[in-house]
LOZAPA-483046 format. One record per residue (C-alpha): residue number from 1; residue in one letter; x, y, z. Coordinates in steps of 0.1 Angstrom, whole numbers. Layout:
  num  residu     c1     c2     c3
  NUM       A      X      Y      Z
...
END
This chain:
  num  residu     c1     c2     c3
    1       X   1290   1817   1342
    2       X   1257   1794   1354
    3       X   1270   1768   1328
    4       X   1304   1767   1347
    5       X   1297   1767   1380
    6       X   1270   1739   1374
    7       X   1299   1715   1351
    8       X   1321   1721   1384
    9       X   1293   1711   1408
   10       X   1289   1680   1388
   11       X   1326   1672   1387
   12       X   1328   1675   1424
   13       X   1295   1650   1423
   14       X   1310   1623   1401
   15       X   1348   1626   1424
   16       X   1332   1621   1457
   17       X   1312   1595   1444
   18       X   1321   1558   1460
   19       X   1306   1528   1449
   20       X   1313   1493   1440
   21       X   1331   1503   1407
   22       X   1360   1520   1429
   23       X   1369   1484   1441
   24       X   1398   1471   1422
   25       X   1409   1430   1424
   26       X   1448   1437   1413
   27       X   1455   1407   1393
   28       X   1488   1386   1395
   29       X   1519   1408   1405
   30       X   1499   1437   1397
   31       X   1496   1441   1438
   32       X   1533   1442   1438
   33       X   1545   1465   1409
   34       X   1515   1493   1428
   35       X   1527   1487   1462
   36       X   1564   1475   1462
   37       X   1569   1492   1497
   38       X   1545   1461   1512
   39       X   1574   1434   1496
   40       X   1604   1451   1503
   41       X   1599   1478   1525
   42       X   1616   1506   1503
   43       X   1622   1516   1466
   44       X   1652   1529   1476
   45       X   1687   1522   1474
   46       X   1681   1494   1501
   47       X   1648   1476   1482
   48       X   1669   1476   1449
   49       X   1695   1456   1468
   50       X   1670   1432   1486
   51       X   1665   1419   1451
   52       X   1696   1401   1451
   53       X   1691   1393   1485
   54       X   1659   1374   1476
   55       X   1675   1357   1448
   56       X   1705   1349   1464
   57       X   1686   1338   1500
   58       X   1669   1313   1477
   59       X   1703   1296   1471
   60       X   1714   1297   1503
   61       X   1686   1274   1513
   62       X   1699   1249   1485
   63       X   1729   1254   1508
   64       X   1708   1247   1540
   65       X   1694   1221   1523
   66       X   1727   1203   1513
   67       X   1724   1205   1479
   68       X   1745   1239   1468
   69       X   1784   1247   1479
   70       X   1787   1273   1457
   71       X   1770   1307   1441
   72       X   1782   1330   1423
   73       X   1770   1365   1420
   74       X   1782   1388   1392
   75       X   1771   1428   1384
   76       X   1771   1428   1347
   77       X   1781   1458   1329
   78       X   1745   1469   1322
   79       X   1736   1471   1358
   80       X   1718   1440   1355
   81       X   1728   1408   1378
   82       X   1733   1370   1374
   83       X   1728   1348   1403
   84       X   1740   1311   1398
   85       X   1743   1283   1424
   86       X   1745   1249   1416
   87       X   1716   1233   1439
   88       X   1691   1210   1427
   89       X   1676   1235   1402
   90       X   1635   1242   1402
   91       X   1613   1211   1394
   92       X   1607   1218   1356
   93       X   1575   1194   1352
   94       X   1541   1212   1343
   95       X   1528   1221   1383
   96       X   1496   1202   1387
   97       X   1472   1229   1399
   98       X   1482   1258   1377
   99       X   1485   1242   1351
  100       X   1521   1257   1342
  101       X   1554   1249   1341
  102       X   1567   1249   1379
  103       X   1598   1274   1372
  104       X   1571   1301   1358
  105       X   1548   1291   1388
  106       X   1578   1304   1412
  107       X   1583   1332   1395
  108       X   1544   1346   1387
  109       X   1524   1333   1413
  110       X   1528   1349   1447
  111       X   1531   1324   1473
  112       X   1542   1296   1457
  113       X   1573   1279   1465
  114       X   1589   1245   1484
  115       X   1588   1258   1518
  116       X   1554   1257   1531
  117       X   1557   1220   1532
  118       X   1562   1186   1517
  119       X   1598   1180   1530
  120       X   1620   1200   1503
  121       X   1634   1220   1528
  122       X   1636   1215   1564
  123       X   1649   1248   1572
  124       X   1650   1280   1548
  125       X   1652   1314   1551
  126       X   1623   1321   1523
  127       X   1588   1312   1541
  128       X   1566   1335   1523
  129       X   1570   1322   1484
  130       X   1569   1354   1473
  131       X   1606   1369   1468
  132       X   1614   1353   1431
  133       X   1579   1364   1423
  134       X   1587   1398   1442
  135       X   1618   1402   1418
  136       X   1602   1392   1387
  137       X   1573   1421   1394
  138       X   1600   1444   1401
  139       X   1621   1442   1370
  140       X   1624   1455   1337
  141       X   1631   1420   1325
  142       X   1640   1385   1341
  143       X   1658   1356   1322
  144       X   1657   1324   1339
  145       X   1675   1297   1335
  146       X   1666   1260   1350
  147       X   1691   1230   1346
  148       X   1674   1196   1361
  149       X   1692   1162   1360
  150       X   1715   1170   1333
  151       X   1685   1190   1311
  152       X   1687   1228   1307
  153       X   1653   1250   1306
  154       X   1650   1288   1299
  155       X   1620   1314   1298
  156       X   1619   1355   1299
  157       X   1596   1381   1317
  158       X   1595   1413   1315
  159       X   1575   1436   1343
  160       X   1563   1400   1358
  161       X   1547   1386   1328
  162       X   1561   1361   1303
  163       X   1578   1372   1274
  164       X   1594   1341   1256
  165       X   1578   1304   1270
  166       X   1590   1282   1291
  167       X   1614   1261   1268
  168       X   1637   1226   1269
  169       X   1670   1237   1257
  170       X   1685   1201   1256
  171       X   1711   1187   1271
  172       X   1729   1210   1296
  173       X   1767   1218   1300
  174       X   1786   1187   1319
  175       X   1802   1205   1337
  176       X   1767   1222   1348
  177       X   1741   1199   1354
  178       X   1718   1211   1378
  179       X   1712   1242   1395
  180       X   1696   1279   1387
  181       X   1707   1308   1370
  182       X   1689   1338   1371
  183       X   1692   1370   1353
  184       X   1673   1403   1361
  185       X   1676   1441   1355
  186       X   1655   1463   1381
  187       X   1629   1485   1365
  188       X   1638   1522   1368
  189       X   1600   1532   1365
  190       X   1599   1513   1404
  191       X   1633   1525   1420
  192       X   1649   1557   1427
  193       X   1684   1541   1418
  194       X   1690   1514   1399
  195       X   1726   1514   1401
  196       X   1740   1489   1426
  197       X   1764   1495   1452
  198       X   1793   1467   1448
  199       X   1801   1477   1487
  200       X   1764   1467   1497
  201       X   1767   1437   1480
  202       X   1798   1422   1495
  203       X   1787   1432   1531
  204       X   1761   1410   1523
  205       X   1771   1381   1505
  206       X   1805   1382   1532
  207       X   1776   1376   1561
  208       X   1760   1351   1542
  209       X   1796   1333   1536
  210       X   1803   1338   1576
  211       X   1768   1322   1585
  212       X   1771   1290   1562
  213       X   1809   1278   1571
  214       X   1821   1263   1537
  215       X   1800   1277   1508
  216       X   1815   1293   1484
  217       X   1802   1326   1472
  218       X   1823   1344   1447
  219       X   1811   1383   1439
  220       X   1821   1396   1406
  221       X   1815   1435   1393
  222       X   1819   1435   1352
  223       X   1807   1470   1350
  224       X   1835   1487   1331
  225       X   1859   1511   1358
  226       X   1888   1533   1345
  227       X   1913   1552   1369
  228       X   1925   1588   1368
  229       X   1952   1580   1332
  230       X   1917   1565   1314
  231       X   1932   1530   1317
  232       X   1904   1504   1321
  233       X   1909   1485   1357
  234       X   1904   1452   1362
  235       X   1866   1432   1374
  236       X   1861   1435   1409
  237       X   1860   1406   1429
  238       X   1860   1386   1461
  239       X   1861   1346   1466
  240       X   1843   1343   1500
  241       X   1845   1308   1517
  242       X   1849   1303   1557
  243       X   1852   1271   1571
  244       X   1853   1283   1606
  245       X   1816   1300   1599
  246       X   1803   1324   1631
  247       X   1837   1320   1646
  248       X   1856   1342   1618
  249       X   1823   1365   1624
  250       X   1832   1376   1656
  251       X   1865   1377   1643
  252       X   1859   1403   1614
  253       X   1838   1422   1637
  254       X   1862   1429   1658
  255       X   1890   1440   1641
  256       X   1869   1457   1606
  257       X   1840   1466   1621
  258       X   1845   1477   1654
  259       X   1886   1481   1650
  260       X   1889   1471   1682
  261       X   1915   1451   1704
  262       X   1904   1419   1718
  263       X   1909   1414   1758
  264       X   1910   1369   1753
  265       X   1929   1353   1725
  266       X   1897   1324   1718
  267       X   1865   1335   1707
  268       X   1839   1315   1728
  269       X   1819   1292   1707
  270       X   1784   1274   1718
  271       X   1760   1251   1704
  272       X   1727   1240   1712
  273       X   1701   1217   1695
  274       X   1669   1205   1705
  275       X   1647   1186   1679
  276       X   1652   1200   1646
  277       X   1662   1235   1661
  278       X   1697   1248   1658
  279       X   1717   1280   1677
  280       X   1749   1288   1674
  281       X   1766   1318   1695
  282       X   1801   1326   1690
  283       X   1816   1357   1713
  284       X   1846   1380   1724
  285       X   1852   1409   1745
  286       X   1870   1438   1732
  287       X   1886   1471   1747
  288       X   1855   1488   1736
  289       X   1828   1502   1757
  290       X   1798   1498   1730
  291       X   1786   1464   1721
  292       X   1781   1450   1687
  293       X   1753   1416   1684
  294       X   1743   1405   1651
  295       X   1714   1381   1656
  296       X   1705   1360   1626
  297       X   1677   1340   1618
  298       X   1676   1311   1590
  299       X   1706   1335   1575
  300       X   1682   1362   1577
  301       X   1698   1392   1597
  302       X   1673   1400   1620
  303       X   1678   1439   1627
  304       X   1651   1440   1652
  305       X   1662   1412   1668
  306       X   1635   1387   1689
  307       X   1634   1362   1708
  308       X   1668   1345   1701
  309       X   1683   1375   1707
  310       X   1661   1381   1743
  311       X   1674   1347   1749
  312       X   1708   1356   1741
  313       X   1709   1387   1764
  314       X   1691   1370   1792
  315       X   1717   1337   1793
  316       X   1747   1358   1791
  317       X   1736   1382   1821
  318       X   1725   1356   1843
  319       X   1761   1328   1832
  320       X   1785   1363   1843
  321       X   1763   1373   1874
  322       X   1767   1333   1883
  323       X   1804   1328   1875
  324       X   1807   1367   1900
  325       X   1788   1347   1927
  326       X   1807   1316   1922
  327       X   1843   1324   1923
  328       X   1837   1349   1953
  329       X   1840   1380   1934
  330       X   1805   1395   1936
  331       X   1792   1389   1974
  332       X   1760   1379   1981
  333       X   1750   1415   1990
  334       X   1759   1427   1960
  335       X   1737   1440   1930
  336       X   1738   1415   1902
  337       X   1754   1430   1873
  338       X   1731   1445   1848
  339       X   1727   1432   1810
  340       X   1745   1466   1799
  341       X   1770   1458   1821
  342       X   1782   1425   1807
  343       X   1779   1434   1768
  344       X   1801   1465   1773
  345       X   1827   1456   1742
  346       X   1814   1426   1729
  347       X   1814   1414   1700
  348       X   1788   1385   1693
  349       X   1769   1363   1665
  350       X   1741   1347   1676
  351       X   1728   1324   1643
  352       X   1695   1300   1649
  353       X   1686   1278   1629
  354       X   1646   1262   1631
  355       X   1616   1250   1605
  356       X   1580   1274   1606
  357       X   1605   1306   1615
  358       X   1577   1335   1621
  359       X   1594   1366   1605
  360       X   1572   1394   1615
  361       X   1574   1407   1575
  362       X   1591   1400   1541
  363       X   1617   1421   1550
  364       X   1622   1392   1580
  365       X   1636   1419   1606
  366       X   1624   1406   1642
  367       X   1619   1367   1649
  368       X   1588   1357   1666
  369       X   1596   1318   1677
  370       X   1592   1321   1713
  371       X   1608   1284   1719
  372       X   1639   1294   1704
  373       X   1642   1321   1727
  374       X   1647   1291   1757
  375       X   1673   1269   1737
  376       X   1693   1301   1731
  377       X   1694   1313   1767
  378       X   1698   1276   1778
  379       X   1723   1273   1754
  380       X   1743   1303   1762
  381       X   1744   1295   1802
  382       X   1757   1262   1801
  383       X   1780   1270   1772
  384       X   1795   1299   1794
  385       X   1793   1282   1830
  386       X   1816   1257   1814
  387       X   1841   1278   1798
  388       X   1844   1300   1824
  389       X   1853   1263   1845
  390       X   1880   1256   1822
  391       X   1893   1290   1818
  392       X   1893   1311   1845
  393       X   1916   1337   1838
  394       X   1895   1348   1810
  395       X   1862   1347   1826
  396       X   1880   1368   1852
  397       X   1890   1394   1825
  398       X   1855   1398   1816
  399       X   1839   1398   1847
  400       X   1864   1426   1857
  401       X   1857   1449   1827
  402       X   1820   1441   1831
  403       X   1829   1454   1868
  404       X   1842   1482   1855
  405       X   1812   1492   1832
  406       X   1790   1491   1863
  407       X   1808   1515   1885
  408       X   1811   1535   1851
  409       X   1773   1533   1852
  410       X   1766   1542   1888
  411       X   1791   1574   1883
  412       X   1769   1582   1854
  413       X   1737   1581   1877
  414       X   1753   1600   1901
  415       X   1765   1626   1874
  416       X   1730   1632   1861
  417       X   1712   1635   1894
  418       X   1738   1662   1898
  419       X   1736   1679   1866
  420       X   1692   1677   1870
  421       X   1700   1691   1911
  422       X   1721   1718   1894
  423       X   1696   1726   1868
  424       X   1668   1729   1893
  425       X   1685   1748   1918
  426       X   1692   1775   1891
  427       X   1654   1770   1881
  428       X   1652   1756   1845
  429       X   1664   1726   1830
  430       X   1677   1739   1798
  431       X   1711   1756   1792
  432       X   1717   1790   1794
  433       X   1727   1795   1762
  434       X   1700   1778   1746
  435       X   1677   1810   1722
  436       X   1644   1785   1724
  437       X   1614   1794   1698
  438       X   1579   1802   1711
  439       X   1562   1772   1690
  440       X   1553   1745   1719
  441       X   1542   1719   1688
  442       X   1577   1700   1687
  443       X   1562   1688   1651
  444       X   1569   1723   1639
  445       X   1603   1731   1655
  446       X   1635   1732   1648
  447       X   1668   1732   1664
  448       X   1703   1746   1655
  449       X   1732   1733   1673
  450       X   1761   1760   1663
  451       X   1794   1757   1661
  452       X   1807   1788   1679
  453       X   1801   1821   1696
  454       X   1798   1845   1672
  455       X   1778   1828   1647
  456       X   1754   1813   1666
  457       X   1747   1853   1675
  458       X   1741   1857   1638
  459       X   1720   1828   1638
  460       X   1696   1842   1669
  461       X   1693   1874   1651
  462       X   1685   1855   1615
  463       X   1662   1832   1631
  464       X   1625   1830   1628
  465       X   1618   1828   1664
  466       X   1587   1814   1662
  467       X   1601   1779   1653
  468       X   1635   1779   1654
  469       X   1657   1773   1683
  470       X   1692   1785   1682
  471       X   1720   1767   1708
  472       X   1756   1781   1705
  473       X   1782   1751   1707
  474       X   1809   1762   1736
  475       X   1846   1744   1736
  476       X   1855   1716   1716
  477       X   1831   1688   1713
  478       X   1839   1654   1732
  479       X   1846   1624   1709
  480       X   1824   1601   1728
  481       X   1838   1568   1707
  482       X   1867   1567   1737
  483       X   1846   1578   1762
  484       X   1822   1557   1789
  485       X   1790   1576   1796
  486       X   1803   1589   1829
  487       X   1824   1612   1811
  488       X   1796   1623   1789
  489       X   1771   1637   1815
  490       X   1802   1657   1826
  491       X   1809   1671   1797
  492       X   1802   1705   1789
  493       X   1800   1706   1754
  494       X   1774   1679   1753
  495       X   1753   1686   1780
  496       X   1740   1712   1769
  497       X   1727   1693   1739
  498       X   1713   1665   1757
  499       X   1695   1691   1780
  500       X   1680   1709   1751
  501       X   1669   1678   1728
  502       X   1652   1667   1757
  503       X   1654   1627   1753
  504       X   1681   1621   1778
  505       X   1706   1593   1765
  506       X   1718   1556   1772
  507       X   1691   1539   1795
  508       X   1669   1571   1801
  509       X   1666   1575   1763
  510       X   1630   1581   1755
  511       X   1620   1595   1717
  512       X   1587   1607   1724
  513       X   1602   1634   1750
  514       X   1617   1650   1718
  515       X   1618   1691   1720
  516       X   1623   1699   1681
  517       X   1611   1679   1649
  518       X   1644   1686   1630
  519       X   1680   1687   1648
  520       X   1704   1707   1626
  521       X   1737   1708   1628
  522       X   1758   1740   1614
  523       X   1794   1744   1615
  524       X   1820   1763   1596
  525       X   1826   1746   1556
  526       X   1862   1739   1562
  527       X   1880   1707   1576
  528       X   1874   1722   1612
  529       X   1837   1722   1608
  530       X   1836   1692   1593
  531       X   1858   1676   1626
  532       X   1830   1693   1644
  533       X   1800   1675   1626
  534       X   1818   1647   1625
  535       X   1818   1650   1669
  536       X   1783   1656   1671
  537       X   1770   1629   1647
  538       X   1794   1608   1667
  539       X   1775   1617   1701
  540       X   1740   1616   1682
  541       X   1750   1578   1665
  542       X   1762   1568   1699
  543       X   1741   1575   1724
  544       X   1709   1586   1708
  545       X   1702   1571   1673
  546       X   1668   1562   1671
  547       X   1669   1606   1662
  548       X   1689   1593   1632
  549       X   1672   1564   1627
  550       X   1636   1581   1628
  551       X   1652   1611   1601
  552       X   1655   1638   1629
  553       X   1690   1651   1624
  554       X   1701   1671   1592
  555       X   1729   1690   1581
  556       X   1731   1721   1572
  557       X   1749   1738   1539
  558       X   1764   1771   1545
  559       X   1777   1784   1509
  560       X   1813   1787   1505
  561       X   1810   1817   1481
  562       X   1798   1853   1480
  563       X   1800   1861   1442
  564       X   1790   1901   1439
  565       X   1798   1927   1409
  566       X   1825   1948   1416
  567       X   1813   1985   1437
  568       X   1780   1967   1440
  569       X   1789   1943   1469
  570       X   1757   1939   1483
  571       X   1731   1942   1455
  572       X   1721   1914   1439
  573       X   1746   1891   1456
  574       X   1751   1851   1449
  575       X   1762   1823   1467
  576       X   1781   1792   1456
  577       X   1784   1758   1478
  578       X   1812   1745   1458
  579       X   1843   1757   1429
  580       X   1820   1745   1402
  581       X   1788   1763   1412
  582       X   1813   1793   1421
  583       X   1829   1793   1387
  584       X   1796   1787   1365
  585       X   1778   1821   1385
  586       X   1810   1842   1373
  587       X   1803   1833   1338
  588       X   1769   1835   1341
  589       X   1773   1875   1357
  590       X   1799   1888   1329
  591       X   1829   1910   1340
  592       X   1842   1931   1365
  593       X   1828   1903   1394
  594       X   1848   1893   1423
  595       X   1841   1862   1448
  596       X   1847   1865   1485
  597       X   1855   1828   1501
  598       X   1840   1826   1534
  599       X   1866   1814   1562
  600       X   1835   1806   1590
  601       X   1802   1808   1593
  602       X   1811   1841   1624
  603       X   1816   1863   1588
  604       X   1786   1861   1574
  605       X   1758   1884   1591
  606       X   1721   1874   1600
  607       X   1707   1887   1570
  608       X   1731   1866   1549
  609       X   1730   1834   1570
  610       X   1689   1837   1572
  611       X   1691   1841   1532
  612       X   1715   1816   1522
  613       X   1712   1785   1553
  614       X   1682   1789   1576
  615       X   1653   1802   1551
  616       X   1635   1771   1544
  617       X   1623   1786   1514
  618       X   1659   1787   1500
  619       X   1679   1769   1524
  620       X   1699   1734   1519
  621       X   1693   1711   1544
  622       X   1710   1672   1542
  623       X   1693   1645   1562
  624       X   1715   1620   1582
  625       X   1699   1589   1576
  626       X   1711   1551   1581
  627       X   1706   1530   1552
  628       X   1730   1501   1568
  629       X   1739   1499   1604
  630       X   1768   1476   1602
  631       X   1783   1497   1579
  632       X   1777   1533   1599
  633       X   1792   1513   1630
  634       X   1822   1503   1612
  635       X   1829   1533   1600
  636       X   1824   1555   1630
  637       X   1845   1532   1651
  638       X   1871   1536   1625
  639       X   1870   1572   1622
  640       X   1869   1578   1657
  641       X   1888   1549   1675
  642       X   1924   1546   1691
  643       X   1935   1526   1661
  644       X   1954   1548   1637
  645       X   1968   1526   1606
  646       X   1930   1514   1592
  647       X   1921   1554   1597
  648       X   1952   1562   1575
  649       X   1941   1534   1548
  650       X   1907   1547   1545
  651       X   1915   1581   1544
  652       X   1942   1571   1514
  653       X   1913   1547   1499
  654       X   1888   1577   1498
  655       X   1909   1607   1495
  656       X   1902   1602   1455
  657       X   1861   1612   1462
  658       X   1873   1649   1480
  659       X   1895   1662   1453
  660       X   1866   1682   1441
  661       X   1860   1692   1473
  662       X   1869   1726   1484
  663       X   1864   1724   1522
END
């Protein structure tokens, strides 16, 4: 025993321990392959697609550069993908510093590249030198291929390093004599998924198409598909080439994306330059009452946005509030108009061009140049001050629906002073039928937003009240997609939502005033409780989703099935989510048993509902996360717009993934 406890006194010694040999110098792409999250931001489903983008950014900037037209991206039936432009190709002479051929510098040296200087490119999306690198680390296995001035050059890595040398290959393909082609298969020892997402892909490479007016990129999936008889279908594929660049953008946007009407025929194009600087903004209101600006940066869509897009907002308010003044229609004692006033429906690109961008990471989310934040806004007031000159009927369209939005604002206001007077006067700011927990730590809460009467009383009597908060839903749910925020504060199947999560919405939103760590929403499994989550998520994605953005909200999965041996209904019971799961517990549990389908969540009683959905030792819970804006936006609007044939298409498109689906 003395022996023991002495050997674990010593291995306690030698793990505390900290001295120079704990200091490691990560060699190469070593750095990457251990810390992949640093290069590009995830190894999720996202970071396995920002290897294409990395690859395929690089031949945009041939494009930038003038020296590529065309790139073609193809999905091979492996999983892996081939990216091929025809620009200039990589320098293949042996790099003087390294040592090396330059191709294998590019691809195994971080921070090496042609854009930190030297005049190969003026303006390029890639600043860092490390994405090629990035990809190589990243992969099981890269082949590269290098054609220079009619001469064609190949080399292999596998997990970053080199696998088969550098090599001349000889005299290329006329009909292919310069450009790079590039090979790679993600390593599944780094990701989470290394299948690609063909939709991902296009949403993509269709932006980058928009944003570079006449380069071709043509998207090809080989992966083998077969339909519902076993016959094998056709490649997948789309030819992407628009000569009328940002302008077809806003175009898209509004009728795919936000499948909205627009209120002026012309989308409203500007351009500004100043020294080697470009911005282009091309806009158009829409029927809508949320606004949809994609800022871009070098090609790079800047989610965060920055200063291009602070100069965008900041010309636009201050060109509408001028034309108001000027034609007579907003009086000098008026209030100016505010910025969420004159972006209520619009649809907008706002793409800048500029050498030395300063992309706050890899990832290149938020733009940092603060001199391109003056040519936009500069830009974006004259441009508009001018159209508005020549077309005054249309800048009289807008300024009445930004008009509009304002009063719609001030109603709002007046709305929630009410609804906080009301609250007060009755002495608590939290709904009535809100069942709160007694944990004050919101890290360690929870709340349940539940459809209907009688289950949310089985849900306060299953609760654990010490951390779970229970808030019956009354009346059917407001689809806020058709509905300014006026309407919402007046609502009162919302407000009692917004009153217990505690953030407020629109301007007043504010995350760190957040009552409950996880927001849960539970309705009925059946097409009506799915309408229902479908309402709230709406509301949530609307008008608060930084709570989806930050992983707040979750769904949660009440079984479909009780599955219980006949005369022994309550002993031993099982639960099944789905047919399949139903059917596979019968076989597992022999004869003589019987399954009960559930018609609401109101039938089951607390202990059953504690059991099977709110125990988090056995419960189910899904998180609502948002892996691509663009494409949640599109799809919300779609789902719960006026527009009824592209909600009939999808439905008919996707009707195919719910035939297992008993709900």
């Amino acid at each position: 025993m003395a022996e023991n406890e002495n050997l674990n006194q010593k291995v306690q010694e030698e793990e505390v321990k900290y001295d120079e040999n704990q200091i490691q110098v990560l060699e190469g792409l070593e750095a990457v392959r251990k810390r992949p999250g640093m290069y590009i931001g995830t190894t999720s489903i996202r970071g396995l697609h920002h290897l294409v983008f990395e690859i395929v950014d690089n031949s945009i900037d041939e494009a930038l550069a003038g020296y590529c037209d065309t790139i073609r991206v193809t999905v091979n039936p492996d999983n892996s993908v081939t990216v091929k432009d025809n620009g200039r190709g990589i320098p293949a002479g042996i790099h003087p510093k390294e040592g090396i051929p330059t191709p294998e510098v590019v691809y195994t040296i971080l921070h090496a590249g042609g854009k930190f200087g030297g005049g190969g490119y003026k303006i390029a999306g890639g600043l860092h030198g490390v994405g090629a690198s990035v990809v190589n680390a990243l992969s099981e296995w890269v082949e590269l291929e290098d054609t220079v001035d009619g001469v064609r050059y190949t080399e292999r890595f596998e997990r970053g390093h080199v696998a088969r040398a550098f090599k001349n290959e000889g005299a290329s393909d006329p009909d292919y004599t310069h450009g790079v082609c590039v090979t790679f298969k993600p390593d599944p020892t780094i990701f989470e998924e290394t299948v690609f997402d063909y939709k991902i892909l296009l949403n993509r490479m269709r932006e980058q198409a928009f944003l570079n007016g006449g380069v071709r990129i043509i998207l090809r999936d080989e992966r083998p598909v077969r339909d519902a008889e076993g016959n094998l279908q056709p490649p997948l594929e789309e030819d992407l080439c628009y000569e009328g660049g940002i302008i077809h953008f806003v175009e898209y946007l509004a009728e795919h994306q936000k499948h909205a009407t627009p209120i002026h025929d012309r989308v409203i194009y500007m351009k500004g330059e100043k020294g080697t600087s470009v911005a282009e903004i091309a806009l158009q209101y829409t029927d809508n009452y949320d606004e949809c600006v994609m800022t871009f940066a070098n090609n790079m869509n800047t989610i965060e946005g920055g200063m291009h897009e602070t100069g965008f907002r900041s010309g636009l308010t201050r060109a509408i509030n001028d034309y108001g003044h000027k034609a007579g229609i907003l009086k000098d004692s008026d209030k100016n108009l505010s910025g969420e006033d004159v972006r209520e429906g619009l649809c907008a690109v706002v793409s800048v061009k500029l050498e030395n961008a300063q992309f706050e990471s890899q990832t290149k989310a938020k733009l940092g140049n603060s001199e391109i934040r003056t040519l936009v806004e500069s830009t974006v007031t004259a441009g508009l001050a001018e159209f508005f000159e020549e077309n005054p009927s249309v800048g009289r369209l807008i300024l009445d629906k930004a008009l509009q939005a304002s009063r719609a604002r001030e109603a709002a206001r007046k709305a929630r002073e009410a609804t906080r007077k009301g609250s007060l006067a009755e002495g608590s700011s939290l709904p009535g039928k809100l069942r709160d927990c007694q944990e004050k730590n919101a890290e360690l809460t929870e709340l349940y937003l539940v459809e209907g009467d009688s289950a949310g009383g089985s849900a306060v009597q299953g609760r654990n009240s010490r951390f779970q908060a229970i808030l019956p839903l009354r009346g059917k749910v407001l689809n806020v997609e058709k509905t300014r925020l006026d309407k919402v504060y007046g609502n009162p199947s919302l407000l009692p939502i917004i009153q217990a999560i505690g953030c407020g919405i629109g301007e007043e939103f504010d995350i760190n005033k957040l009552r409950y760590d996880k927001i849960i929403i539970m309705a009925d499994a059946d097409v009506d409780g799915s309408h229902i989550r479908i309402l709230i998520l709406t509301f949530l994605f609307r008008h608060m989703r930084k709570l989806i953005e930050d992983g707040h909200v979750y769904f949660a999965q009440p079984p479909l099935y009780r599955i219980y041996k006949k005369n022994q209904k309550g002993k031993n019971d099982r639960y099944a989510f789905n047919d399949e799961e139903r059917d596979r517990i019968i076989a597992e549990m022999g004869a003589n048993v019987e399954a009960d389908r559930y018609k609401g969540l109101g039938e089951m009683n607390y202990t059953e509902l504690w059991d099977t959905t709110m125990n988090p030792s056995n419960r189910t819970l899904l998180r609502v996360t948002i892996e691509d804006a663009m494409v949640c936006d599109e799809i919300f609007s779609l789902l719960m717009g006026d527009k009824v044939e592209p909600r009939r298409v999808f439905i008919e498109e996707n009707a195919k993934f719910a035939e297992n689906l008993d709900i």
